[in-house]
N, CA, C and O atoms as CSV, one atom per row, in Angstrom:
chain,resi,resn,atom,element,x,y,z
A,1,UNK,N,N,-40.238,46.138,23.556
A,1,UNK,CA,C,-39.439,45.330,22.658
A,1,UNK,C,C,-39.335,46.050,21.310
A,1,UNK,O,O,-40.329,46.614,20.852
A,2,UNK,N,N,-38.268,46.049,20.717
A,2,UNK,CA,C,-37.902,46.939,19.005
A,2,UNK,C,C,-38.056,45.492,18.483
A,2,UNK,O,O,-37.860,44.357,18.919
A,3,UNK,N,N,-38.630,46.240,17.005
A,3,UNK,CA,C,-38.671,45.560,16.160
A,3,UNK,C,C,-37.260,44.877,15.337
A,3,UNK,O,O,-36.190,45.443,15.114
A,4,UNK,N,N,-37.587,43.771,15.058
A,4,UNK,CA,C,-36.548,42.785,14.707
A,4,UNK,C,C,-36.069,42.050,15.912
A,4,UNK,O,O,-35.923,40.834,15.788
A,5,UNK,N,N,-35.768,42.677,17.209
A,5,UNK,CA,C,-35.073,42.109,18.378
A,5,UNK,C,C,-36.030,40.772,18.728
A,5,UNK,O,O,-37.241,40.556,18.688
A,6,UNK,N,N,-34.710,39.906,19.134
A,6,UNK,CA,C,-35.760,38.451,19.793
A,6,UNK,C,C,-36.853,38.272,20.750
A,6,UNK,O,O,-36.850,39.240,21.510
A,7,UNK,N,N,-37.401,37.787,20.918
A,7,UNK,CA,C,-38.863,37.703,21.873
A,7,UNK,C,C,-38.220,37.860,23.028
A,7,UNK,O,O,-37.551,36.830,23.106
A,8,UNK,N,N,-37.966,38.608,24.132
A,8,UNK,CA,C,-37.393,38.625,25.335
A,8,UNK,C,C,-38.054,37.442,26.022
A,8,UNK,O,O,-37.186,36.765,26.574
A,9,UNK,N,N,-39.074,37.027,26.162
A,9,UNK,CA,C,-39.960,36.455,26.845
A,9,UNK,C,C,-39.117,34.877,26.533
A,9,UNK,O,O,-38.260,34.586,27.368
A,10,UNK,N,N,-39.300,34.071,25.593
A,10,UNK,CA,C,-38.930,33.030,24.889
A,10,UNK,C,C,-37.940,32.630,23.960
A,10,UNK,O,O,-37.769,31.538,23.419
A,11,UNK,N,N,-37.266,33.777,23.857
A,11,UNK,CA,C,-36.054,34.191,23.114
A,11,UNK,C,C,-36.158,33.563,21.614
A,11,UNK,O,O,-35.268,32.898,21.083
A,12,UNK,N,N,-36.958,33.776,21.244
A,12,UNK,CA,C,-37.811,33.370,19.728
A,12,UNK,C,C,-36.872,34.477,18.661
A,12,UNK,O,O,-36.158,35.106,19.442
A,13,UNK,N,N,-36.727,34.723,17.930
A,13,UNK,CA,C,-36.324,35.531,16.763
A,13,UNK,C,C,-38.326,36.480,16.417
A,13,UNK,O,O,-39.443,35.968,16.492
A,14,UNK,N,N,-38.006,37.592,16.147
A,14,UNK,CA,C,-39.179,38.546,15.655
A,14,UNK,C,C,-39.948,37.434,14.061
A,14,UNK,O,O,-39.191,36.905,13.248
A,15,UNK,N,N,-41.177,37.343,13.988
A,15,UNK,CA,C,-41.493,36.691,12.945
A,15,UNK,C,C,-40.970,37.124,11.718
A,15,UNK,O,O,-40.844,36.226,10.886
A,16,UNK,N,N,-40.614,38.300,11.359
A,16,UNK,CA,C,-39.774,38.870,10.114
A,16,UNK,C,C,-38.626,38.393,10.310
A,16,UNK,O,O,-37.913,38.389,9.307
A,17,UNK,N,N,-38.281,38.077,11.035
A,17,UNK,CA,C,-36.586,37.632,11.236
A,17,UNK,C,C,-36.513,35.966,11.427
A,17,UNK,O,O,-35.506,35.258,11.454
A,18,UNK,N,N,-37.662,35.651,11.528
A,18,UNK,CA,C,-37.758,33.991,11.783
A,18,UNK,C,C,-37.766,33.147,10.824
A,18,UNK,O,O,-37.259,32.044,10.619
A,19,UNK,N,N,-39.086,34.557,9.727
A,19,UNK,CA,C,-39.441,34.198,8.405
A,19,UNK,C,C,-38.010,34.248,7.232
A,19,UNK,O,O,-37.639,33.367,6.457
A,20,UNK,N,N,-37.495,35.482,7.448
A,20,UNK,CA,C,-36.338,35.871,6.439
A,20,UNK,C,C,-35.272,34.439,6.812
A,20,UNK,O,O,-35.168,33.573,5.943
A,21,UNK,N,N,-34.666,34.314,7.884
A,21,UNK,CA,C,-33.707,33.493,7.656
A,21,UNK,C,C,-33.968,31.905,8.048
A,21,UNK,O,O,-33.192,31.109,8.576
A,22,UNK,N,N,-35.310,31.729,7.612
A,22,UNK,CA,C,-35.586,30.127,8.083
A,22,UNK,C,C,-35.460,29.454,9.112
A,22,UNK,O,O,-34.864,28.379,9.188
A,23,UNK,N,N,-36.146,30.170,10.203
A,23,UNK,CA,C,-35.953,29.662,11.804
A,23,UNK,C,C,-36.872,29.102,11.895
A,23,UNK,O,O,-37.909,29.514,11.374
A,24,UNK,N,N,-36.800,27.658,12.778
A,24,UNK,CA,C,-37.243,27.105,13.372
A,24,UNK,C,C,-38.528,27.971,14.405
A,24,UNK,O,O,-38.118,28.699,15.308
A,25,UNK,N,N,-39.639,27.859,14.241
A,25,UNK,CA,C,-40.403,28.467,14.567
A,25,UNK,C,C,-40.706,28.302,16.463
A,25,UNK,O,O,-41.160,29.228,17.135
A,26,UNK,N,N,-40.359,27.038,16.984
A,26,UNK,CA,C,-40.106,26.364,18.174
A,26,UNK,C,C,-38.894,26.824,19.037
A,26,UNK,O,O,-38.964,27.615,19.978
A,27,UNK,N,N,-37.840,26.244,18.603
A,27,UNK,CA,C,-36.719,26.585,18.810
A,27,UNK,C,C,-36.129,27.611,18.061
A,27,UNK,O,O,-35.024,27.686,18.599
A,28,UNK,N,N,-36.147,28.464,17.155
A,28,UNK,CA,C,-35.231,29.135,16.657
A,28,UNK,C,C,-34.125,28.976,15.564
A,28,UNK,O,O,-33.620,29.922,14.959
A,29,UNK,N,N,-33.752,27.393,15.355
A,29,UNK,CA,C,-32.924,26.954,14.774
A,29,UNK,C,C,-33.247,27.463,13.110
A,29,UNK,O,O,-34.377,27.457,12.621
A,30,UNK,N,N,-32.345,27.775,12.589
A,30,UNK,CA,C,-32.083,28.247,10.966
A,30,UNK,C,C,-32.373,26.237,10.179
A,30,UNK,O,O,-31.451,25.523,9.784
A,31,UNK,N,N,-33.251,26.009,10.186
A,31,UNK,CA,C,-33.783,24.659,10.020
A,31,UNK,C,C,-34.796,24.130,9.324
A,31,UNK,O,O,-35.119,22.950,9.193
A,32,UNK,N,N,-35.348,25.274,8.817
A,32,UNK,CA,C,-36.757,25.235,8.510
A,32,UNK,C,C,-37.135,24.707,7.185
A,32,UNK,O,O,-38.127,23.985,7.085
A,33,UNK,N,N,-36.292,25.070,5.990
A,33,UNK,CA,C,-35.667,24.659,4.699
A,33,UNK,C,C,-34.775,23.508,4.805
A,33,UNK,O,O,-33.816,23.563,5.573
A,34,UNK,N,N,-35.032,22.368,4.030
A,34,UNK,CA,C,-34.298,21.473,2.968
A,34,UNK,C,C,-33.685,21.715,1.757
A,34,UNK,O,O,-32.615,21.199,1.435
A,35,UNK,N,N,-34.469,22.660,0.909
A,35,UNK,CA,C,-33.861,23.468,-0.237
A,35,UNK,C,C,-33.937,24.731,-0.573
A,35,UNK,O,O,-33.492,25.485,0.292
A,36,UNK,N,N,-34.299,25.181,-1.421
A,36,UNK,CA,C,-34.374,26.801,-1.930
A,36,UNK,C,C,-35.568,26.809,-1.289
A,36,UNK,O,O,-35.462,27.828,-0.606
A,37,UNK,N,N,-36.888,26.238,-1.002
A,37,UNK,CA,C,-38.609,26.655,-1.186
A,37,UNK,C,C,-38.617,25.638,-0.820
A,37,UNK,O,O,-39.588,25.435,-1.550
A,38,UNK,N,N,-38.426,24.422,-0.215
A,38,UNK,CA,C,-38.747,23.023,0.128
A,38,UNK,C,C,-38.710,22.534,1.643
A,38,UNK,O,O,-37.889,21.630,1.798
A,39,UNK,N,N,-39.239,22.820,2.542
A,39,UNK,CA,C,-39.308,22.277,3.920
A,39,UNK,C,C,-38.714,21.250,4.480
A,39,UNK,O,O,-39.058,20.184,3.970
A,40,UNK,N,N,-38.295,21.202,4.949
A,40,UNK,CA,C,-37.568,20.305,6.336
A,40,UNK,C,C,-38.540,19.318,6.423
A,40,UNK,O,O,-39.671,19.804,6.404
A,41,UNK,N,N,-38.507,17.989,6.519
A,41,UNK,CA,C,-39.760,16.990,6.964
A,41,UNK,C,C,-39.633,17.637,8.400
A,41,UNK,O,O,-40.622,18.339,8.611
A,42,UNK,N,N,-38.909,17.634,9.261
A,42,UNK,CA,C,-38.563,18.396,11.136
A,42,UNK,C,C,-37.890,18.883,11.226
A,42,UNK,O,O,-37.175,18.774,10.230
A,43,UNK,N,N,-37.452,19.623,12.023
A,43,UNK,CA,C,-36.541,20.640,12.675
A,43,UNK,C,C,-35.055,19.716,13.073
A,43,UNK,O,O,-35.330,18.579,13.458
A,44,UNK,N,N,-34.087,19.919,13.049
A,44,UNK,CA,C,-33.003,19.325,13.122
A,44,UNK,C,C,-32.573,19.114,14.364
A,44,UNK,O,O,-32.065,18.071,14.777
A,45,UNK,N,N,-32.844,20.456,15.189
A,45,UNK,CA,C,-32.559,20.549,16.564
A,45,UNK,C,C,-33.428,19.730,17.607
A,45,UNK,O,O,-33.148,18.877,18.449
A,46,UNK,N,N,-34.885,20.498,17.098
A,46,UNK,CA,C,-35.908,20.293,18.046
A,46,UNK,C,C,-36.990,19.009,18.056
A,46,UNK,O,O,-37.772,18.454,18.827
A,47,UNK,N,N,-36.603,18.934,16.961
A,47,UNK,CA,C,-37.548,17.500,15.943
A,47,UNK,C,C,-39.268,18.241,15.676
A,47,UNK,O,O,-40.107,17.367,15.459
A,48,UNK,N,N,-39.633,19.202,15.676
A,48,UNK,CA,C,-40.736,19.515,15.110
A,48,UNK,C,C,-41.406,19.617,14.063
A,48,UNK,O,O,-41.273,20.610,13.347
A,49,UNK,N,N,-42.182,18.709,13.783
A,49,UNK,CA,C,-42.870,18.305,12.331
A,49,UNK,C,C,-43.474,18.930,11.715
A,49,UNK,O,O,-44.672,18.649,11.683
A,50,UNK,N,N,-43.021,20.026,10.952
A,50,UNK,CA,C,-43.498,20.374,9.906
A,50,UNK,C,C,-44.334,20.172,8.743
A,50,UNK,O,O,-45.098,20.816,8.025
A,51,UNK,N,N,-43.935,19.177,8.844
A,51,UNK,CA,C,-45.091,18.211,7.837
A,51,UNK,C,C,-46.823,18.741,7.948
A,51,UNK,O,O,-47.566,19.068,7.023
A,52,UNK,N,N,-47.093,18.682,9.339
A,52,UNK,CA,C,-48.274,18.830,9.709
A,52,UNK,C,C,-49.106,20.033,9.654
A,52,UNK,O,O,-50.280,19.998,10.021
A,53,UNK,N,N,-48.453,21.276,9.135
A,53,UNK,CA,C,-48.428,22.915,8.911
A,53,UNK,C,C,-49.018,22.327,7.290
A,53,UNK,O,O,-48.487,21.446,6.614
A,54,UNK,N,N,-50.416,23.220,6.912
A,54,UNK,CA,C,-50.697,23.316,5.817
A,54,UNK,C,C,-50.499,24.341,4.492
A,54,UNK,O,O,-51.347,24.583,3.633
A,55,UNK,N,N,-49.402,24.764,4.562
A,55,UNK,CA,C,-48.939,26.093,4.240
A,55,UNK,C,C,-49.070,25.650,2.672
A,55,UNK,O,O,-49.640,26.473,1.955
A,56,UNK,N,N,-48.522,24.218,1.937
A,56,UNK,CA,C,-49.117,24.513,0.075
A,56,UNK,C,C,-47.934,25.284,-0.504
A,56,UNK,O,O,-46.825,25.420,0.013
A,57,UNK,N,N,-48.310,25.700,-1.514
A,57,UNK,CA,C,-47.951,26.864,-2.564
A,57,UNK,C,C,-48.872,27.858,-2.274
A,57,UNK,O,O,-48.285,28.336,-3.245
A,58,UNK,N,N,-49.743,28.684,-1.921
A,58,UNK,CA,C,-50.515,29.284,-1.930
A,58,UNK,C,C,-49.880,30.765,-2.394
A,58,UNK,O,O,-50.388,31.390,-3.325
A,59,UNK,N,N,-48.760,31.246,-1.681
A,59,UNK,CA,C,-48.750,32.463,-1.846
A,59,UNK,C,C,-48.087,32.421,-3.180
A,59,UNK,O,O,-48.129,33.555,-3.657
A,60,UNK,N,N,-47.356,31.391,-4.161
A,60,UNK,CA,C,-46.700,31.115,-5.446
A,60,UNK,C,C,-47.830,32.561,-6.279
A,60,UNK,O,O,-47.544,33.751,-6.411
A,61,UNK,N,N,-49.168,31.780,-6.718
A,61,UNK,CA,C,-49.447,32.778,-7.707
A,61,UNK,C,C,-49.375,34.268,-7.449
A,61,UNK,O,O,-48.815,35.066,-8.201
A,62,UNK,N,N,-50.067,34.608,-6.180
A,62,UNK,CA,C,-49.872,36.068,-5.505
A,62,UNK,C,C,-48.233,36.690,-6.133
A,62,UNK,O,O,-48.120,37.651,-6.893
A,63,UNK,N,N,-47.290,36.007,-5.683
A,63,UNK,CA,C,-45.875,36.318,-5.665
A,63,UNK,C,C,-45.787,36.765,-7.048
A,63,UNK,O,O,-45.475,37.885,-7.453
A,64,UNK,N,N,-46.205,35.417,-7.915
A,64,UNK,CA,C,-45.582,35.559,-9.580
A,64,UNK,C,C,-46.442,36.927,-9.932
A,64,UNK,O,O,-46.019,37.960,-10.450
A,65,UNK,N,N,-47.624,36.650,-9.542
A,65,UNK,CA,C,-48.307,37.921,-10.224
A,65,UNK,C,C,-48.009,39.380,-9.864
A,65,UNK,O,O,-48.181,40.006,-10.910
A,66,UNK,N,N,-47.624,40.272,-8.835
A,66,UNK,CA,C,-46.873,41.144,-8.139
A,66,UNK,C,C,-45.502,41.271,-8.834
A,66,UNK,O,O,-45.095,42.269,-9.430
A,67,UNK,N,N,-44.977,40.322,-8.695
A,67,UNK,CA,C,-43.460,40.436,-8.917
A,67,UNK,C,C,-43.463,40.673,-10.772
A,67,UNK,O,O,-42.616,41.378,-11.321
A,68,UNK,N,N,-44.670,39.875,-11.604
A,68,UNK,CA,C,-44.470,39.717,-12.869
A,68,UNK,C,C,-45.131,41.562,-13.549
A,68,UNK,O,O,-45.002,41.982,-14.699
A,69,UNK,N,N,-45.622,42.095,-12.674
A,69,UNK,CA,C,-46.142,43.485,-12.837
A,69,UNK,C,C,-44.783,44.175,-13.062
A,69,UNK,O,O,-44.312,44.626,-14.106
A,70,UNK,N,N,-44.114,44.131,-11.431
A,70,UNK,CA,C,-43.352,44.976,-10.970
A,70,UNK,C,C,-42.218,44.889,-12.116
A,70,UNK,O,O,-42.090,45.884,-12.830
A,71,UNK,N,N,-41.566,44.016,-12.296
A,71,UNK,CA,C,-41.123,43.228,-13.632
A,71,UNK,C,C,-41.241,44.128,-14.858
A,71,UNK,O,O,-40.574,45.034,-15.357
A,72,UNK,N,N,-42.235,43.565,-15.094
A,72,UNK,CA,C,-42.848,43.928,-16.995
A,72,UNK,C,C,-43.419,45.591,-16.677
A,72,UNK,O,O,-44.017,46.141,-17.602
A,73,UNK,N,N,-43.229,46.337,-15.407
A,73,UNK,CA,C,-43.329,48.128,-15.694
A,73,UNK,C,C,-41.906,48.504,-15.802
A,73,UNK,O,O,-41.561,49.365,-16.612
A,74,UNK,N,N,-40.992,47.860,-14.970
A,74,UNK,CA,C,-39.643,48.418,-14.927
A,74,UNK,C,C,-38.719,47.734,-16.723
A,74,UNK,O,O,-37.664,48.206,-17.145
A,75,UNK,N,N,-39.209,47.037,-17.149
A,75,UNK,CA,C,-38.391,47.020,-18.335
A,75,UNK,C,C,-39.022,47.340,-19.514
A,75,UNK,O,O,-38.340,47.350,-20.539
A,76,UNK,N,N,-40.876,47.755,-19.595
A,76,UNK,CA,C,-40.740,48.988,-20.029
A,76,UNK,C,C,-40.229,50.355,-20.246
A,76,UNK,O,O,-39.833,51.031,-21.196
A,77,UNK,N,N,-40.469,50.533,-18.478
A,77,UNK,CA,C,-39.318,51.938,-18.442
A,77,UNK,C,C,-38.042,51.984,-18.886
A,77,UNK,O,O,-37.581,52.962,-19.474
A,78,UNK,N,N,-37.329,50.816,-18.605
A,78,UNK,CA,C,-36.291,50.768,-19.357
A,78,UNK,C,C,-35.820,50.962,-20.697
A,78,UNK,O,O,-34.900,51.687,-21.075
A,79,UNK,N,N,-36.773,50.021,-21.538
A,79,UNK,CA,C,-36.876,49.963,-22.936
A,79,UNK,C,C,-37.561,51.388,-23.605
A,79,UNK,O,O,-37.320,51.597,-24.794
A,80,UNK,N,N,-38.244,52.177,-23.002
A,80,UNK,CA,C,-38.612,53.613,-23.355
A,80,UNK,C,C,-37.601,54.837,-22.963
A,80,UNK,O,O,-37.557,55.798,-23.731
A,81,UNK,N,N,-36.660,54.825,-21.603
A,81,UNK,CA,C,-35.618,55.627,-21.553
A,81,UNK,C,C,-34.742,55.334,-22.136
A,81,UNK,O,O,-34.181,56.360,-22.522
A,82,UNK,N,N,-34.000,54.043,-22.619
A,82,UNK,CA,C,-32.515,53.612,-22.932
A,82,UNK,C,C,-32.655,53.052,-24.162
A,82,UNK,O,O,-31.775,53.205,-25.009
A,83,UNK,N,N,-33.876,52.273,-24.426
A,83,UNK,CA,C,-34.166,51.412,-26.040
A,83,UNK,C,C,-32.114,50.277,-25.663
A,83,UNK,O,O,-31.096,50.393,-26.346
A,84,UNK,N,N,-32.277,49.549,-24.643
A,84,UNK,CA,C,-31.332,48.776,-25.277
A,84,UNK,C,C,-31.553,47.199,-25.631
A,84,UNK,O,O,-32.467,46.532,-25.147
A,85,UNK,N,N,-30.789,46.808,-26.351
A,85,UNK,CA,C,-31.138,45.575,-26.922
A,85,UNK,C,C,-32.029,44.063,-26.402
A,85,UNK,O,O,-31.972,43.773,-25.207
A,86,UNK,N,N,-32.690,43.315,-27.196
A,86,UNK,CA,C,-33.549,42.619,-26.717
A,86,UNK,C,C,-32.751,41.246,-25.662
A,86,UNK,O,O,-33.254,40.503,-24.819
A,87,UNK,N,N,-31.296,41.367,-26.198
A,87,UNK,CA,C,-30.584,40.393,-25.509
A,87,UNK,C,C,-30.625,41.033,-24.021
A,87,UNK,O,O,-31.301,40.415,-23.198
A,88,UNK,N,N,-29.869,42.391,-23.533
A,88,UNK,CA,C,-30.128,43.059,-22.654
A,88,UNK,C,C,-31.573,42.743,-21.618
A,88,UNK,O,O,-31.443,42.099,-20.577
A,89,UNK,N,N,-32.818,43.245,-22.032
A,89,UNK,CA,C,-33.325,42.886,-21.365
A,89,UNK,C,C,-33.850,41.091,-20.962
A,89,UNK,O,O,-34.795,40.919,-20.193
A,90,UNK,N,N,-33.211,40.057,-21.496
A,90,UNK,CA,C,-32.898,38.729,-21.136
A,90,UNK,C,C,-31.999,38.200,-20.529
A,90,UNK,O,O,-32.079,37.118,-19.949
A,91,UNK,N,N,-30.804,39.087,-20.614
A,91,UNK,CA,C,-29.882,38.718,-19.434
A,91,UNK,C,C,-30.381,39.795,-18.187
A,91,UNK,O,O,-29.666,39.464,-17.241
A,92,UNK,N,N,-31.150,40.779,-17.789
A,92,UNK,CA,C,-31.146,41.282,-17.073
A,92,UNK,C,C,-32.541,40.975,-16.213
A,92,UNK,O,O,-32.501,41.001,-14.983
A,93,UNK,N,N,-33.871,40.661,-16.983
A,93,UNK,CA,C,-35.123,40.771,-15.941
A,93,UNK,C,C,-34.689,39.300,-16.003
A,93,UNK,O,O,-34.423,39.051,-14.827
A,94,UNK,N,N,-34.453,38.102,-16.773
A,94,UNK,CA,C,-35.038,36.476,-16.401
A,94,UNK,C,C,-33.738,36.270,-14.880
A,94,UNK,O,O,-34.061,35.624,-13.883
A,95,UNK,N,N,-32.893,36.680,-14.961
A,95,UNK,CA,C,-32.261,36.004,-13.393
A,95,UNK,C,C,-33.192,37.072,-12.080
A,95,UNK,O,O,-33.909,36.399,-11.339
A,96,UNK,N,N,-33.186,38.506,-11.831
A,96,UNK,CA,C,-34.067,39.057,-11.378
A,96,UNK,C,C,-35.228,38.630,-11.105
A,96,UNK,O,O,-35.532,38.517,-9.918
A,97,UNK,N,N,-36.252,38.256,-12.216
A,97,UNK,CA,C,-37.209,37.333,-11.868
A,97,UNK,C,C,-37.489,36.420,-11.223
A,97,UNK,O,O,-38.443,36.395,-10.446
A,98,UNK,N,N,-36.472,35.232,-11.489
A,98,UNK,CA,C,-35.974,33.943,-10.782
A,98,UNK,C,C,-35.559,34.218,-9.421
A,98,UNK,O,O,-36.150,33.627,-8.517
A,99,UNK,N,N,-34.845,34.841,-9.211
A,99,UNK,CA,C,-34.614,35.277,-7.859
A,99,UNK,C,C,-35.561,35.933,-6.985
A,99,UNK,O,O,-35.695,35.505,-5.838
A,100,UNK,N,N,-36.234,36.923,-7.394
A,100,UNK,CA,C,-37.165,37.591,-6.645
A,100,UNK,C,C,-38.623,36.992,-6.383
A,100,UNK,O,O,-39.371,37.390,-5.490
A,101,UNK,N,N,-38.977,35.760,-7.490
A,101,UNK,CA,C,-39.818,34.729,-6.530
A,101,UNK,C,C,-39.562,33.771,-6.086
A,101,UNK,O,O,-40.223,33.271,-5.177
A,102,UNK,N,N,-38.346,33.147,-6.690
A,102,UNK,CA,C,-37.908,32.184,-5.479
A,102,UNK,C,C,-37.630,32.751,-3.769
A,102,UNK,O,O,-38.076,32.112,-2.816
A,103,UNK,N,N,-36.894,33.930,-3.618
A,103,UNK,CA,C,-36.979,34.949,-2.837
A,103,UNK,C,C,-38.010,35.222,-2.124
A,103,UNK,O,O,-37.901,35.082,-0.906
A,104,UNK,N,N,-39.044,35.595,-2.585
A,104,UNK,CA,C,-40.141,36.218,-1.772
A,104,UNK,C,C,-41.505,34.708,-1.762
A,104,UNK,O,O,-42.573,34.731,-1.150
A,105,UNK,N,N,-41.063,33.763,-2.483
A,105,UNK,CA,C,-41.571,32.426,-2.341
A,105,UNK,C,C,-41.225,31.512,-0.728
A,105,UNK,O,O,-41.866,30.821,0.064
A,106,UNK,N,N,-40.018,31.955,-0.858
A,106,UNK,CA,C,-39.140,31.382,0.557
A,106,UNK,C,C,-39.736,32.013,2.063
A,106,UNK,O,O,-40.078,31.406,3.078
A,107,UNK,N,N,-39.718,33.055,1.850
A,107,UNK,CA,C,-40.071,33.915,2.706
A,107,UNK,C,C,-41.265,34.144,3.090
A,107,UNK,O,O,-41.398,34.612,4.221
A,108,UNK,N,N,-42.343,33.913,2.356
A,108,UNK,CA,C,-43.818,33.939,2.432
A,108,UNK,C,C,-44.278,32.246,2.702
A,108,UNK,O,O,-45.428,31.831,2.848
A,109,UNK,N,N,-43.280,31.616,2.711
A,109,UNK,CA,C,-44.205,30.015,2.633
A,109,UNK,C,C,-43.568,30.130,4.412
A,109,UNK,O,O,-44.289,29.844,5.368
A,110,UNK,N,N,-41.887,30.671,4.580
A,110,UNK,CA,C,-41.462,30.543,6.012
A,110,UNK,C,C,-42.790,31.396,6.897
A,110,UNK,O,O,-43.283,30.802,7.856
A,111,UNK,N,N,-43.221,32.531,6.592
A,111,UNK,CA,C,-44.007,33.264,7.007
A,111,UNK,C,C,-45.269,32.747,7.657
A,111,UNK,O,O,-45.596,33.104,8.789
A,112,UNK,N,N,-46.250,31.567,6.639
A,112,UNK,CA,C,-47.148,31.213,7.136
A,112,UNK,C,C,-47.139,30.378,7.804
A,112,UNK,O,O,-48.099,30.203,8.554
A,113,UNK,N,N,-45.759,29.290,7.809
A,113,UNK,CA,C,-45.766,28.457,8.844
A,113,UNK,C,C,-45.196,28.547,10.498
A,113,UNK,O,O,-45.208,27.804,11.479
A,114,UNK,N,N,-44.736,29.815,10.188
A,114,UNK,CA,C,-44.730,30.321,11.811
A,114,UNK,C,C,-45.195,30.921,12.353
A,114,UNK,O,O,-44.847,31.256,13.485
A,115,UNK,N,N,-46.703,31.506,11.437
A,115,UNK,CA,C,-47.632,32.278,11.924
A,115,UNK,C,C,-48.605,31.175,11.868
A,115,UNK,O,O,-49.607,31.438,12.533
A,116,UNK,N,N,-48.640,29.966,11.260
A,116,UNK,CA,C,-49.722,28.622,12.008
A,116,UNK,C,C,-49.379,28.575,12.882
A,116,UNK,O,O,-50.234,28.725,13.754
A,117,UNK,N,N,-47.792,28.320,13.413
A,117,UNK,CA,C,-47.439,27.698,14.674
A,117,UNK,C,C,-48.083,28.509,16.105
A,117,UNK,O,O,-48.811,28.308,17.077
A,118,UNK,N,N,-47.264,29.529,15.472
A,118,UNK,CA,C,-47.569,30.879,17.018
A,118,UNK,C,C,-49.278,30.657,17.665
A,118,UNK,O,O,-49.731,30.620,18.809
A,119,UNK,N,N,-49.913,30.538,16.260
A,119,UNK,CA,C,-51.251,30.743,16.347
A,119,UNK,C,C,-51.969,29.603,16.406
A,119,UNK,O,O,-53.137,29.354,16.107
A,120,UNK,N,N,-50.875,28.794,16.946
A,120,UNK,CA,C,-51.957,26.859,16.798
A,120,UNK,C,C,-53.147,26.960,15.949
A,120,UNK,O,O,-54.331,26.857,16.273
A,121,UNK,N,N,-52.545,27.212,14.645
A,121,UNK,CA,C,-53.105,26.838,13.729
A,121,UNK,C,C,-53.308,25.921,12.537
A,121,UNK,O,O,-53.813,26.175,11.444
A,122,UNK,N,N,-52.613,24.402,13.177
A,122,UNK,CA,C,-52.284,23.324,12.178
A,122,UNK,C,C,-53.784,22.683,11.531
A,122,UNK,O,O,-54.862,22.959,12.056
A,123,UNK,N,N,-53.714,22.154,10.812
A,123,UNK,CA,C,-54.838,21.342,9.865
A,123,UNK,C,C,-55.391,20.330,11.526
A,123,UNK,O,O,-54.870,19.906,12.557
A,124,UNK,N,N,-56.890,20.370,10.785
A,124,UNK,CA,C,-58.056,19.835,11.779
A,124,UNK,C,C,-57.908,18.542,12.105
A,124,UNK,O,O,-57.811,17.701,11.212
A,125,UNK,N,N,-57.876,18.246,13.242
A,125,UNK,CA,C,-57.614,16.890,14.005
A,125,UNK,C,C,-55.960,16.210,13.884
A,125,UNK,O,O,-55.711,15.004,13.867
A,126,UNK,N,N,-55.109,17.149,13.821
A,126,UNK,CA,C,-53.868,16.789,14.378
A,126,UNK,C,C,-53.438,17.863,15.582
A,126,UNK,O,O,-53.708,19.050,15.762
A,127,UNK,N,N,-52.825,17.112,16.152
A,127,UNK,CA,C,-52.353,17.817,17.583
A,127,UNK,C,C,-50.352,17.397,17.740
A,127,UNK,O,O,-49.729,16.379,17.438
A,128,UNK,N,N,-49.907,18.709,18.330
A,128,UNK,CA,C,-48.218,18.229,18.369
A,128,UNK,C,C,-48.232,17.828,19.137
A,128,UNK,O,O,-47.207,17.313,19.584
């Protein structure tokens, strides 16, 4: 099996590909999201409760902190090769920012809840 291609077996989407576009971890369905970062109470298709996956905010600080590095070295570099104005770098890192952890927020919260699932790994004393 190549990477990215669907589970031949169960015809699942690859977990990078399940995670990136909000699949239904069961069925497959692009379902997984209610909003930008906000979960589905169930799956639309399949009715699978999500609810019951303890996934949190957890990876939030990890994200901000990574992303707020990666961030605050590149508009140094900026501000030491180019010196351009302070408005400049406010219209340019705060939407970047915003995006790249809401972004990698989405993607890391889809991540752990289809790596609970795969791995029947829901919170203690519930069963699907």
């Amino acid at each position: 099996m190549q990477p990215g291609s669907p589970d031949t077996e169960s015809g699942r989407p690859s977990l990078a590909e399940a995670a990136l576009f909000g699949c239904c971890p069961r069925c497959g369905e692009r379902a997984l999201f209610d909003g930008v970062v906000k979960f589905a109470p169930r799956c639309s298709a399949c009715q699978l409760d999500y609810e019951r996956f303890n996934v949190g905010d957890g990876p939030a600080a990890f994200l901000t902190l990574i992303i707020g590095a990666l961030i605050t070295g590149l508009a140094i570099w900026l501000d030491a090769a180019v010196r351009p104005p302070f408005w400049v770098h406010i219209l340019l890192w705060v939407p970047i920012t915003i995006g790249a952890v809401l972004g990698g927020l989405r993607v890391s919260k889809a991540l752990l809840l289809i790596a609970e699932y795969r791995n029947k790994a829901g919170e203690a004393g519930r069963s699907e």
